[in-house]
N, C-alpha and C positions, 0 to 999 in steps of 0.2 A: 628737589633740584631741577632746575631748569637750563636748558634742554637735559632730555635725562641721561644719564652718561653712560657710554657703550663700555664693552671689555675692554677695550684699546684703550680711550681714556683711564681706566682704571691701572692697567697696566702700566700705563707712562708715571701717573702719581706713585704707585710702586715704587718702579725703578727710580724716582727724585727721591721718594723716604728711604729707601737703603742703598745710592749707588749718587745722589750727587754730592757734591763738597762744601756749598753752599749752603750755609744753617739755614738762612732767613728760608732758603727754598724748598729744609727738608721738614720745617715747619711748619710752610704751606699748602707742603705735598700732605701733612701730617693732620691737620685742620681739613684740609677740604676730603678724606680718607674717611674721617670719622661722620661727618657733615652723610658720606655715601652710607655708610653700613646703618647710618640710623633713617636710609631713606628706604621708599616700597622696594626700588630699581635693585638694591643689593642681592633680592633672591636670585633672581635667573640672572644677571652678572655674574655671579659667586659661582652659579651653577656652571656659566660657559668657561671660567676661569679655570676651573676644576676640569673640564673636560678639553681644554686647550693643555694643560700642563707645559705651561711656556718653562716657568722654571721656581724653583724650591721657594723664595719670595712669594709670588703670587699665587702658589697651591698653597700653603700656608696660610694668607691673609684669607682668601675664599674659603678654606675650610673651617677656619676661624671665626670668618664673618658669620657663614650659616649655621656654627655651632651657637653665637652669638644670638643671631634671628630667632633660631628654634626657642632660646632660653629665655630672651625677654621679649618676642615682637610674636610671637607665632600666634596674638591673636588677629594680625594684619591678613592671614590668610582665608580667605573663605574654608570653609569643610570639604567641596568638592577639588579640593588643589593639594588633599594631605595625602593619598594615594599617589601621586602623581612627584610630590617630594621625598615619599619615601622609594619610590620604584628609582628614582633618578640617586640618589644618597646609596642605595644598595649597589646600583650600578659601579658609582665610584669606587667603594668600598673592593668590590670584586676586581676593579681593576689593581689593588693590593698589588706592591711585588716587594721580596727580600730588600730590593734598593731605595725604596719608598723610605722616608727621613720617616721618622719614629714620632716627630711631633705633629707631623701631617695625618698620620694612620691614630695619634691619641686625639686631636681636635675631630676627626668625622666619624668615629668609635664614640666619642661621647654624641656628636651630633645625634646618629641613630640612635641611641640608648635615653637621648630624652625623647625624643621623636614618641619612642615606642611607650614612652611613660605616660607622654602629654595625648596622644594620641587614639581617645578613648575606642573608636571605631575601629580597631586594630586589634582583636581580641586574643589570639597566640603568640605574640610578637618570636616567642622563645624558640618555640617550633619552627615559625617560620623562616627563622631566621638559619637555624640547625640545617633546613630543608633545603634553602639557596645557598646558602654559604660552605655547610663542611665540605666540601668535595675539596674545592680550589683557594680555599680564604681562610685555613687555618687562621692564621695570626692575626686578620682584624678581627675576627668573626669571637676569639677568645677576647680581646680587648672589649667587644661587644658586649657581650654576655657578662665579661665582670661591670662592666660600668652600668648596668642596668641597675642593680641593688645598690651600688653606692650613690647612685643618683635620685633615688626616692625623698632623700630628705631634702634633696638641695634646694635651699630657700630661694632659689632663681628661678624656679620651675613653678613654684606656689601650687604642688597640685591639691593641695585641700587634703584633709582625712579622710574623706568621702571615696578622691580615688584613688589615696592609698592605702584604703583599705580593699579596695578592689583589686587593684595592682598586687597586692601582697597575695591576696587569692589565686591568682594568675601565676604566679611567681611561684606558688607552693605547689600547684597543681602538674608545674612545667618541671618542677626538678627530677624528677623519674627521668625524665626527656636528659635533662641537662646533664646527670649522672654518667648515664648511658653512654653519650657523646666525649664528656670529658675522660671517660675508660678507654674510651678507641681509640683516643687521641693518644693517652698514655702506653697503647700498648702497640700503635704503630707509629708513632714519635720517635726516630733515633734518640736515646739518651744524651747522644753529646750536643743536641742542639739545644742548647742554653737558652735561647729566645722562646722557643715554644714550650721546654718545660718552665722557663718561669711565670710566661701566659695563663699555662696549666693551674701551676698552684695558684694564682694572683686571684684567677676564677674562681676557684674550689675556695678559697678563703671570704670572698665575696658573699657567698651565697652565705655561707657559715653562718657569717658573723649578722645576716634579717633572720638567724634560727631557721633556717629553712632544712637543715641537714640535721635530724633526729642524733641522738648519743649514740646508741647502738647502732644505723647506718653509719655512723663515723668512722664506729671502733674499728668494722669489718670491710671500710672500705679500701678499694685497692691504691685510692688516691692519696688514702692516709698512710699505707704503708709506706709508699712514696717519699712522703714526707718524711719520715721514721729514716729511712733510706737515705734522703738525700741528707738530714743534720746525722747522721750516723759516719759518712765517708768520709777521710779525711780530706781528700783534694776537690770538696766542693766550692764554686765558684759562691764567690761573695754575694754576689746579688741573688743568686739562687737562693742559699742560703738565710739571706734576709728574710727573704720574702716564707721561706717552708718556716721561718720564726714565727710570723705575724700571722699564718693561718695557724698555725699549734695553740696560738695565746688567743687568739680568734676564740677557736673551741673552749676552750677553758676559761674565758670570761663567758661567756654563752652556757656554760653548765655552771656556772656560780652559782645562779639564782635557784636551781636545782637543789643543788650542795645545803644551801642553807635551809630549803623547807624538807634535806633529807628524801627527796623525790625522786634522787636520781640511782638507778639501776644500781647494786653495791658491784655487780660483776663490771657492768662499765668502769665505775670508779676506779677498781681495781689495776684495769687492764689498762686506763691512760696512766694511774700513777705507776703502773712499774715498767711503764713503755718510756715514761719519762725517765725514770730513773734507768733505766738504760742509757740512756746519752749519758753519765760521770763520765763511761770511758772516755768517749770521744769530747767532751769538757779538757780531759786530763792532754789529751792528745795535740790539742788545739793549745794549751799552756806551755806542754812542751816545744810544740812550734812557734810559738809565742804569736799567734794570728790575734792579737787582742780582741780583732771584732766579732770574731767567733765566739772565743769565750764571753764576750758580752752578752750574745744574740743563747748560748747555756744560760747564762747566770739568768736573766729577764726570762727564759720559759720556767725556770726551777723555782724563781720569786712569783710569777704569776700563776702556779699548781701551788703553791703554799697560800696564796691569798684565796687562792680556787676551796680549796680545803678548810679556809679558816675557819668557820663554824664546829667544823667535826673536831679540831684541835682542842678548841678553849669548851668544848659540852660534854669532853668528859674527862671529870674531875678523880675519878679513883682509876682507872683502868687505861693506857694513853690511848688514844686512835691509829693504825700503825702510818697514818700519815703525817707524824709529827716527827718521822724522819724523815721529811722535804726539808726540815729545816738544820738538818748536815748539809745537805747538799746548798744549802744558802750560807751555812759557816764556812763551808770549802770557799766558795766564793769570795764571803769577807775576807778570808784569809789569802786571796792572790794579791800581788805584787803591786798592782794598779788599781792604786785607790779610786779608780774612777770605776772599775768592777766592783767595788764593796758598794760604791754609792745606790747602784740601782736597786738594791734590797732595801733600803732606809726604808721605805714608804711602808713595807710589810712590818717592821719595827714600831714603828711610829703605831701601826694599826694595833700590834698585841699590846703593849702597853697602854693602848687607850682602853682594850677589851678588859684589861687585868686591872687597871683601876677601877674601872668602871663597876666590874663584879666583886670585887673586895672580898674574895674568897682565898685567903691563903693557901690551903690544898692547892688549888690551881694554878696559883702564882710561884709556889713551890716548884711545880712540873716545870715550869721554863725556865729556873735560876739558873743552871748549867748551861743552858742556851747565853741567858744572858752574860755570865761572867763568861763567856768564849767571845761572846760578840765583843766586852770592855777589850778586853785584852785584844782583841784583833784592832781596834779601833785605838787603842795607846799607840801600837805599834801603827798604823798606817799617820797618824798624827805628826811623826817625828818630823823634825827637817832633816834634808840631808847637811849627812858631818862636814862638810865642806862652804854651807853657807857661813855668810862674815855678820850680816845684819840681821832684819826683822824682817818678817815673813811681809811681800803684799798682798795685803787686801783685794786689789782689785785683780789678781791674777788665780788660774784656776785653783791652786792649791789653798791660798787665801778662803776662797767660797767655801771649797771643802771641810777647811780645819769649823767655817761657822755651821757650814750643816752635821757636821761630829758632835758640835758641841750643842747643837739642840737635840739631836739623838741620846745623848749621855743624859741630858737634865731628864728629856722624857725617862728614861731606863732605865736608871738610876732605884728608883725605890725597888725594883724586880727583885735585890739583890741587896740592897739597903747601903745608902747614902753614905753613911759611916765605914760599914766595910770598904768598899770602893776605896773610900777617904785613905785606910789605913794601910790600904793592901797597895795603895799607889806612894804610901810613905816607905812602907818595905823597900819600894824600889831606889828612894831617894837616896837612903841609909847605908844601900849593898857599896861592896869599896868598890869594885871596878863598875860603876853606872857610867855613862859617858856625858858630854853634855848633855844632848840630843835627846837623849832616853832622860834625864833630869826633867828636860824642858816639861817634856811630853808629860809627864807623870804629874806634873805643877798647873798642866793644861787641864788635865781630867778632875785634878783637885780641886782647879778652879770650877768646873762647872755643876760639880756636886756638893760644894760649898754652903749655896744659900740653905739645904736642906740637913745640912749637919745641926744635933739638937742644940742648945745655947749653953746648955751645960756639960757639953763634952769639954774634962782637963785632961785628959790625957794625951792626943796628939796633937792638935789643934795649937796649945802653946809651947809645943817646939820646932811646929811648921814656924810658927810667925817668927822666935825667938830666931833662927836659921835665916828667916830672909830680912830681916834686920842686922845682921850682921855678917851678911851674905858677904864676901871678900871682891874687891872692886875690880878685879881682871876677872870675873866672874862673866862669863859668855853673854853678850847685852840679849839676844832671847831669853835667857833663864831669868835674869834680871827682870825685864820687863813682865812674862807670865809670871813671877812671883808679885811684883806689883799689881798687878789684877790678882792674883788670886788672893791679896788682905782686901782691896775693895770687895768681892765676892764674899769675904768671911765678917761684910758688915755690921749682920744680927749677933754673930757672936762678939763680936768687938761691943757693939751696943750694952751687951749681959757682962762685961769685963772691962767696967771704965777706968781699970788702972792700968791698962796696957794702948789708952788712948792717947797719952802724949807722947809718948815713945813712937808712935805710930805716926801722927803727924807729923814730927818735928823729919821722919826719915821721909817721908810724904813732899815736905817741904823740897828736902833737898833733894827730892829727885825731878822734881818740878820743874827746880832750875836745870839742870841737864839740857842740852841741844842736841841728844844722839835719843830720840823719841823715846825715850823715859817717861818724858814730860807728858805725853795723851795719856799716857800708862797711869800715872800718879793722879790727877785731871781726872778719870775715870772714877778711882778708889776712893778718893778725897769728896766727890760726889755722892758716890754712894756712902759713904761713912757717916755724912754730914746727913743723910737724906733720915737712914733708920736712927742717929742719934741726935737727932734736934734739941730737945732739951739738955744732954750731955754736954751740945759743944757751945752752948750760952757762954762757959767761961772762959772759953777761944777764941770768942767774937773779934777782939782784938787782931789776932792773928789772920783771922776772915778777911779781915777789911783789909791790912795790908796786901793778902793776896790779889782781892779785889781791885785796890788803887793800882799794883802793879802786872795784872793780867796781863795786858799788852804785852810786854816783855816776855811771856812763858809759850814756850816753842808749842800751842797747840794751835788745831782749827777753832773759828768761828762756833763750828756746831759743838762741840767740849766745852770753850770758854760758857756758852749762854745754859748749858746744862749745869755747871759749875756754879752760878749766880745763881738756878735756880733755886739749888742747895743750901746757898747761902740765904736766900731769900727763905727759903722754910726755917731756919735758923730762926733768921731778923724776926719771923712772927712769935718766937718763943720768949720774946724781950719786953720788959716792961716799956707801959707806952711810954716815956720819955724819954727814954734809952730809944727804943724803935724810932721817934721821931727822928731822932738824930743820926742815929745809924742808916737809918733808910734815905734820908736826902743825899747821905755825904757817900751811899754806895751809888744812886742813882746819878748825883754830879759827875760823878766818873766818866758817865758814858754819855750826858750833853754835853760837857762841856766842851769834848772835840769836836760836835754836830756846831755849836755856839761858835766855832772859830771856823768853820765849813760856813756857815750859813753869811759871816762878815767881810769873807773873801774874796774877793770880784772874781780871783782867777780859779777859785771853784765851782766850775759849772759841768753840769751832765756830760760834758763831751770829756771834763778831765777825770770822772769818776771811772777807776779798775774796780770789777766786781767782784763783790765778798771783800776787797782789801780795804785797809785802813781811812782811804779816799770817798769811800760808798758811804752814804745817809744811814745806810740801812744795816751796815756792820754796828755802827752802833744804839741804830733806834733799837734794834730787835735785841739789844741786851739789857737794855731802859725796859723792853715790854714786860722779859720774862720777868725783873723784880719785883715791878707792879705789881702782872699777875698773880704771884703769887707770895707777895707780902699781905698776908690774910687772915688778919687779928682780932679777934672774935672783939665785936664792938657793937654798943647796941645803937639803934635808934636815932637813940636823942642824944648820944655823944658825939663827938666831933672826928671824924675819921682823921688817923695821923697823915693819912695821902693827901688829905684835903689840901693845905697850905702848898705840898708841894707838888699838883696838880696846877694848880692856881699860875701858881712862879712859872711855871713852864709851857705856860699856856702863848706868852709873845715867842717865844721863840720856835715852838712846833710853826708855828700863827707864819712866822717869818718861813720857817722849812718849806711848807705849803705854797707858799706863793714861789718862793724862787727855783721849785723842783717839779713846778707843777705839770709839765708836761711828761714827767715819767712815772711810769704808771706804779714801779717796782716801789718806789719811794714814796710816793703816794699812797699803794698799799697800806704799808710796814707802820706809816704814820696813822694812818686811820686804826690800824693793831690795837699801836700802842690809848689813844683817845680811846675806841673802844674799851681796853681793859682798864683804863682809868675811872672813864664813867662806872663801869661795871661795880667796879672797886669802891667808891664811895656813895654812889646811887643819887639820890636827890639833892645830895649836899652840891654837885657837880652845877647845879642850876644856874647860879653867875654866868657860864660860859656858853650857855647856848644859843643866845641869841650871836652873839659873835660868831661862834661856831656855826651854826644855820646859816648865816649869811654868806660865809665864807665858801660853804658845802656849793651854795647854791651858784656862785660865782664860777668857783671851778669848774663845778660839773657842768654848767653852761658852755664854758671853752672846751671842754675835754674828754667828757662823758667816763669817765673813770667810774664804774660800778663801785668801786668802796665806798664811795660817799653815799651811795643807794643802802650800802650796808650797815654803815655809820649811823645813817638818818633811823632805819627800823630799831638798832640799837638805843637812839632818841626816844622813840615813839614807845618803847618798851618802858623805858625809864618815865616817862613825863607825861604819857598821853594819858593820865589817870589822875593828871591837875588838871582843875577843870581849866583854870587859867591857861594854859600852855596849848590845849587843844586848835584853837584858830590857828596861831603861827605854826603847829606841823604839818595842819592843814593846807598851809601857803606854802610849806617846805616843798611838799608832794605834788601841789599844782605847778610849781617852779620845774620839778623835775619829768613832771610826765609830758610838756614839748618837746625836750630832747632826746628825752625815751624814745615818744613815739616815731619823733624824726629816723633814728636809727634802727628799729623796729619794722618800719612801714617797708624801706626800699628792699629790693631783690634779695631774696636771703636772709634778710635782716636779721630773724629770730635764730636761725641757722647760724650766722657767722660772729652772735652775740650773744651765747649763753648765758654767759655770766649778768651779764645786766637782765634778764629774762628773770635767771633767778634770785637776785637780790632786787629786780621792782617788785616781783610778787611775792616776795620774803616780807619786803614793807609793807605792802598793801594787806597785809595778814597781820600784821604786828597793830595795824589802824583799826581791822573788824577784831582782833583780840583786846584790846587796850580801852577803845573807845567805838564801839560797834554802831551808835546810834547819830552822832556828829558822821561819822563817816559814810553811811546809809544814805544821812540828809542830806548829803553833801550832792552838785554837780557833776564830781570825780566818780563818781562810781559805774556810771554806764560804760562811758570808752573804756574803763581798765576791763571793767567784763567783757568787751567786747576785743579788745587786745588779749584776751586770754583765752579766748573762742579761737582766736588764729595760733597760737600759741602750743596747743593741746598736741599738735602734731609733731613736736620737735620730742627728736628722740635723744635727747642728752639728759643724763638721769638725775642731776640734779635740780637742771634749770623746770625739768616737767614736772619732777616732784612738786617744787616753789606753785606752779601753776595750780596742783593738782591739792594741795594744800590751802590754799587761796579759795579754789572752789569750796574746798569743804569746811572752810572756818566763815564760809559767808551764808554757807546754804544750814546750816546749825543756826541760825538764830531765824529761821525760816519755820524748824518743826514746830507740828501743833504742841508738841508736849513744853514748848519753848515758856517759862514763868518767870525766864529771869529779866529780861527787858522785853513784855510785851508788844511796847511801839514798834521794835525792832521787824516781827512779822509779818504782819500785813507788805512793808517793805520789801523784804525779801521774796514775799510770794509772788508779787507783781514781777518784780523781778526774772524769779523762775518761769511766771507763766507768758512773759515777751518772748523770754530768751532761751527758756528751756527745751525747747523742739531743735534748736541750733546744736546747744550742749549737748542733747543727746547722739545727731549727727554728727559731729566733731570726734566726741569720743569713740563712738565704736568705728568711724573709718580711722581714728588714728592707731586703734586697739590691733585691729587687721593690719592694717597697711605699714604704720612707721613706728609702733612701738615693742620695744624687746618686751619678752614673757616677763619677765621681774618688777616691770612699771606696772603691769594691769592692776594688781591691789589696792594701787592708790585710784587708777579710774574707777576700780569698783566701790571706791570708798565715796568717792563722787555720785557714782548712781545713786547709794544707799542714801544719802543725803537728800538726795534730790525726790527720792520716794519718800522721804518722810517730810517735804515740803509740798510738793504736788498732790492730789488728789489720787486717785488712782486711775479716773477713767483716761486722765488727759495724759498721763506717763505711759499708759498701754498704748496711745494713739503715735504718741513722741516716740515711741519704742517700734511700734508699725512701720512710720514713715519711713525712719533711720534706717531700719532693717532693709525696705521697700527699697533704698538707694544703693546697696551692696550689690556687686557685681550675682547674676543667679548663676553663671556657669564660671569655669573658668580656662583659661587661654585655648584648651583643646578641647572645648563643649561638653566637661562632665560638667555634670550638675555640683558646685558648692555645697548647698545648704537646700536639706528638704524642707517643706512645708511646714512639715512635724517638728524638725529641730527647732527652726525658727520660732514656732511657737513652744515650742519648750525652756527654750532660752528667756522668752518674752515673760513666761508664766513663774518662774524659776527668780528673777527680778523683782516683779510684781508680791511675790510672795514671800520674799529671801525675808529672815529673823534676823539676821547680822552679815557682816561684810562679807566675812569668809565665804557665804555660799554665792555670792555673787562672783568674787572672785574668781570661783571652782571655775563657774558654769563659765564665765570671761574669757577663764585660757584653754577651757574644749572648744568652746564655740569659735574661737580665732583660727584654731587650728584647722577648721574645717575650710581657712580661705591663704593658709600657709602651705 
């Protein structure tokens, strides 16, 4: 910034971003604000701002800014200025008072706490800070001290594993210190000062949870009593509260990993589980006052000591563990009022039944049935609607979520206790005379979701459920109604094994279809899956199919039900001899062009008059044309004539005409390219007539418009056809047609960045060319620039698009290795290749590995190397490997050292050496970490 801008200035921009009226001005006070804090001038600005304390605005921004500076600029500081930041940051700090805003006193708390992370020359931060600060600065000094450990990981900070593992050393050796301090605090801290006891525990939970505070110091500590203390009383403040939550659960995720190798002290274990179990009372107490949050902050520490525990539970199979009474105190739970209290235990549910499957030890499975049948039954009951709703529950409102996370919880849990039971003991309830609606519904819900695993040869209750909602009585509460129609969809396998109770079935299917009071999803649902497990069954339905199908429109469902419903039908249609098929398949598929046919002739149908999803849109009805296609899939061989052929053909002018008159929207141009997709897919070679029109068409559009589906179109092309030899030239002219427009959009600012999708379907193709036809593609002029557009590429961190890249690389450098005998000529190519360009690729990747790629992508860059080692030599990959390494930062922001000498070569040798991907990948995401 030129001239550099003083306090004053900065302070005027302030007061325009939060005090003038004027947008355009609070914008440009907002722009040239940002334009400051990313300049040198912001340190000592920020600094005098901070010691001006004009007002709450401008101590905020400067504390802000310089929490900012520390976190991403603090390598702009020479080393002899970091003593001299910190003396000045401490200063402010101490100026602390009770009337300091809380978001001022959390931006320069975290300041100092990286300061002291990134600040390698600063060797006791902990101490010293104890030493200047406890006397007068309780409350930053505790904000301090917690945000130290929670800022180790912060990926802002990048301080490498190198100095966090020295920080951690620092940090372990300082808790003696830290204890000590945090005891005085709590034993001359008035207790009613809510602020510093919640500093207290926020701290003490802090350390906990980098394992810095041993089990046995835990047990005995007076900070823990504390805790015990403050979830013990009843009139503790919520926030307090909170927080003595999240350090208890702290602890006891932190001895889990104990628990399970049996490591951990039995008298410990002892003393947290019956310290825990002390809180029922005050669980019970907090019900009674109905503080729901409280009882929340019980139920989440009593489900995270049962998960704490989990091991000791499910290991022993004759004799129980006595901590397999945590899981009462998680039934009491299930069993309160607010199903939103039951919810937070699912996830402990969800885990024993994966263990109890998993061991397929009956004994064992045994020991939880009474668990489990407490948990159904609390779970029937929270299910219910209340007696006073008129309609159908919604979906998209909390209770809606709920009843779906029940009913995945039931399908998991269900076998603990056996499917059938369940089934019969929720028919019990149907039967009693005085059931109400509500409890009907509910017990129709649970049936429903234990349904699929009922055996197919159950006659005993099974055909007087259905026989019951078949002739369910029509003032019949439209809930009951509707869960009874999902649960005969649900009881689709058995219906499958009982094809005399199948037209009975559809015909009431039928008629509830037509229904306008949401029957109609209900039946839509059932009628799908019916159709889905009895394919061959409903061939002599077919009739009835298709009238559904001509008059879908008409039936009160969604978009997403109708094209599920066709799908149905569509696995049906392949059950039909092919002449039959031929003809059922055009005239289900006419259906749905022929309203696209009268869209496409309409002048006054154009993109501005198209409603989305409704009748109006291209795409309500291509995407019901796709699903049929898809998956009308009729075992045909070879050299027969696929029945889609002819009516792929037919409908080829008229997609041809959709394309051109919809072509600037991309949603529609999508859904079109789908459908073409699964057509070709669908009949394969026979598809050949069309390509040349097709091609030229792709090439047209994607010229005006750069729509990546035709990127994705095209490799679907080159899948199919690049393996006639004939065809290879013209996909070859497809791909040079498309890579100017590519790279146009690629090249400019951002380009890769703000155009994933085209990233990953150009190098989707350009991998379907090295798979398909690897030696025209080689020889070809196109091959340098895409390699070289995928050099700039490697850095984008969107995981599909880098995948496509990172795929790309390794389907081109495979026909490189020496062991390569399938197309020889191919090699020598490839190797040239690697050895221009290979010093780059290696550079690319490991600064993109460090700097812009999440841990889950490395795999594929190590698949890359692994490739590239079995193209190159070895001496000139160990050099590629040198340089690359040679360009990584040696220290980082606060002068530790990165990466030692030894690592580096370890890394390098480790590479060089690796048998398969995995150990490359190993070594990929230690060695990142060392610059994270």
């Amino acid at each position: 910034m030129d001239p550099p801008p003083t306090a004053e200035n900065v302070f005027r921009g302030i007061c325009a971003l939060f005090h003038n009226s004027d947008a355009v001005e609070r914008e440009r006070a907002n722009k040239w604000l940002e334009e400051f804090q990313k300049s040198i001038y912001s340190w000592s600005v920020s600094n005098e701002l901070l010691q001006q304390k004009r007002d709450l605005h401008s101590c905020y921004f400067a504390a802000q800014t310089m929490r900012n500076k520390i976190q991403n600029s603090f390598i702009e500081l020479p080393p002899n200025s970091h003593e001299s930041l910190r003396d000045s940051l401490i200063t402010h700090v101490s100026q602390i008072t009770p009337e300091t805003d809380q978001v001022i006193v959390t931006q320069l708390s975290l300041a100092v706490a990286d300061l002291a992370l990134l600040m390698s020359e600063w060797e006791n931060p902990v101490t010293d800070l104890i030493q200047m600060l406890a006397h007068h600065s309780t409350w930053p000094l505790l904000e301090i001290l917690a945000h130290i450990p929670e800022e180790i990981d912060s990926r802002y900070l990048r301080l490498g594993a190198n100095r966090r593992q020295e920080v951690h050393k620092q940090l372990m050796a300082s808790t003696p210190k830290l204890l000590e301090y945090l005891c005085s605090c709590l034993h001359t801290t008035d207790k009613s000062d809510e602020l510093i006891q919640n500093c207290l525990i926020h701290c003490y939970n802090s350390w906990i949870a980098i394992h810095a505070i041993a089990p046995h110091i835990f047990i005995e500590s007076p900070l823990t009593q504390q805790v015990f203390c403050i979830l013990s009383q009843p009139d503790t403040m919520r926030k307090l509260h909170d927080t003595s939550t999240d350090c208890l659960c702290s602890f006891l995720g932190c001895i889990e990993a104990a628990c399970e190798t049996n490591s951990l002290d039995v008298l410990v274990s002892a003393k947290i589980y019956n310290g825990i179990c002390s809180l029922e009372s005050s669980y019970h107490t907090s019900v009674a006052k109905e503080e729901v949050d409280k009882t929340m902050n019980y139920c989440r520490i009593f489900t995270v000591m049962s998960e704490t525990f989990f091991y000791q539970m499910v290991a022993c199979t004759e004799i129980p563990h006595y901590t397999i009474g945590g899981l009462d105190l998680l039934l009491m739970c299930v069993g309160h009022y607010d199903y939103e209290v039951s919810e937070i235990t699912f996830n402990f549910w969800y885990r024993l039944s994966e263990e109890l499957f998993h061991q397929n030890n009956d004994k064992l499975t045994i020991k939880f049935k009474p668990h489990i049948e407490r948990l159904l039954t609390a779970l029937y009951r929270h299910a219910q609607m209340d007696s006073d709703t008129d309609g159908l529950i919604d979906d998209n409102e909390g209770f809606g979520d709920f009843r779906r996370k029940v009913a995945d919880l039931i399908k998991d849990v269900a076998f603990i206790v056996g499917s059938s039971s369940c089934f019969k003991q929720m028919f019990v309830i149907l039967t009693a005379p005085d059931t109400t609606w509500e409890q009907t519904e509910s017990a129709l819900f649970v049936m429903q979701n234990v349904a699929k695993n009922l055996v197919t040869d159950e006659n005993d209750t099974v055909p007087k459920v259905i026989e019951a909602i078949l002739n369910m009585p029509q003032n019949s509460h439209i809930a009951v109604r509707y869960t009874s129609i999902m649960l005969l969809g649900e009881l689709c396998d058995w219906i499958e094994n009982h094809p005399d109770t199948l037209e009975a079935i559809l015909n009431f299917l039928h008629y509830s279809m037509q229904q306008k009071n949401g029957l109609a999803s209900a039946a839509t649902t059932a009628l799908t899956l019916i159709c889905t497990a009895s394919k061959q069954k409903m061939i002599i339905h077919i009739n009835g199919l298709m009238l559904i199908a001509k008059n879908l429109d008409m039936i009160d469902v969604s978009n997403e039900l109708a094209i599920g419903l066709l799908k149905s039908f569509a696995l049906v249609l392949t059950r039909l001899p092919r002449q039959q098929l031929e003809t059922a398949l055009r005239e289900m598929v006419s259906f749905q062009l022929q309203p696209l046919a009268l869209m496409v002739e309409d002048p006054n149908a154009t993109i501005a008059s198209i409603a989305k999803n409704e009748r109006t849109d291209p795409t309500y009805w291509i995407d019901r044309a796709c699903v049929i296609i898809r998956h009308t899939n009729p075992d045909i061989s070879d050299n027969d004539v696929h029945p889609t052929k002819q009516l792929i053909t037919d409908s080829w002018p008229l997609i041809s005409s959709l394309l051109n008159k919809y072509q600037s929207d991309v949603r529609i141009m999508e859904r079109a390219c789908r459908l073409l997709r699964y057509s070709i897919r669908m009949v394969h070679k026979q598809a050949a007539p069309l390509v040349e029109p097709l091609v030229k068409q792709m090439i047209s559009l994607y010229g005006l418009h750069h729509h990546s589906c035709f990127l994705y179109l095209g490799s679907v092309l080159v899948d199919e056809f690049a393996r006639i030899k004939e065809c290879i030239p013209g996909l070859l002219e497809m791909l040079q047609a498309f890579i100017e427009p590519t790279f146009c959009m690629l090249r400019v600012e951002n380009g890769l960045k703000n155009n994933p999708d085209t990233v990953d379907d150009f190098f989707r193709l350009c991998s379907r060319f090295i798979d398909s036809c690897p030696l025209p593609f080689l020889q070809s002029a196109l091959v340098t620039p895409i390699f070289q557009c995928a050099l700039l590429a490697c850095t984008l961190d969107h995981r599909e698009a880098n995948s496509s890249v990172m795929r790309f690389f390794c389907n081109l450098l495979k026909w490189g290795r020496i062991s390569n005998f399938r197309l020889a000529e191919c090699r020598p190519l490839v190797k040239d290749i690697a050895e221009q360009n290979g010093e780059a690729l290696v550079v690319n990747l490991l600064h993109a590995s460090v700097f812009y790629l999440h841990a889950y992508m490395l795999p594929e860059v190590a698949e890359v190397l692994y490739e590239l080692k079995g193209t190159l030599c070895e001496e000139l990959l160990k050099r590629f490997l040198i340089n690359a390494l040679n360009l990584l930062p040696k220290k980082n922001s606060g002068g530790f050292i990165t990466a030692t000498q030894e690592q580096l070569d370890d890394f390098t040798n480790t590479v060089l050496t690796a048998d398969c991907t995995k150990t490359i990948s190993v070594a990929l995401k230690a060695f990142t970490r060392l610059y994270r």
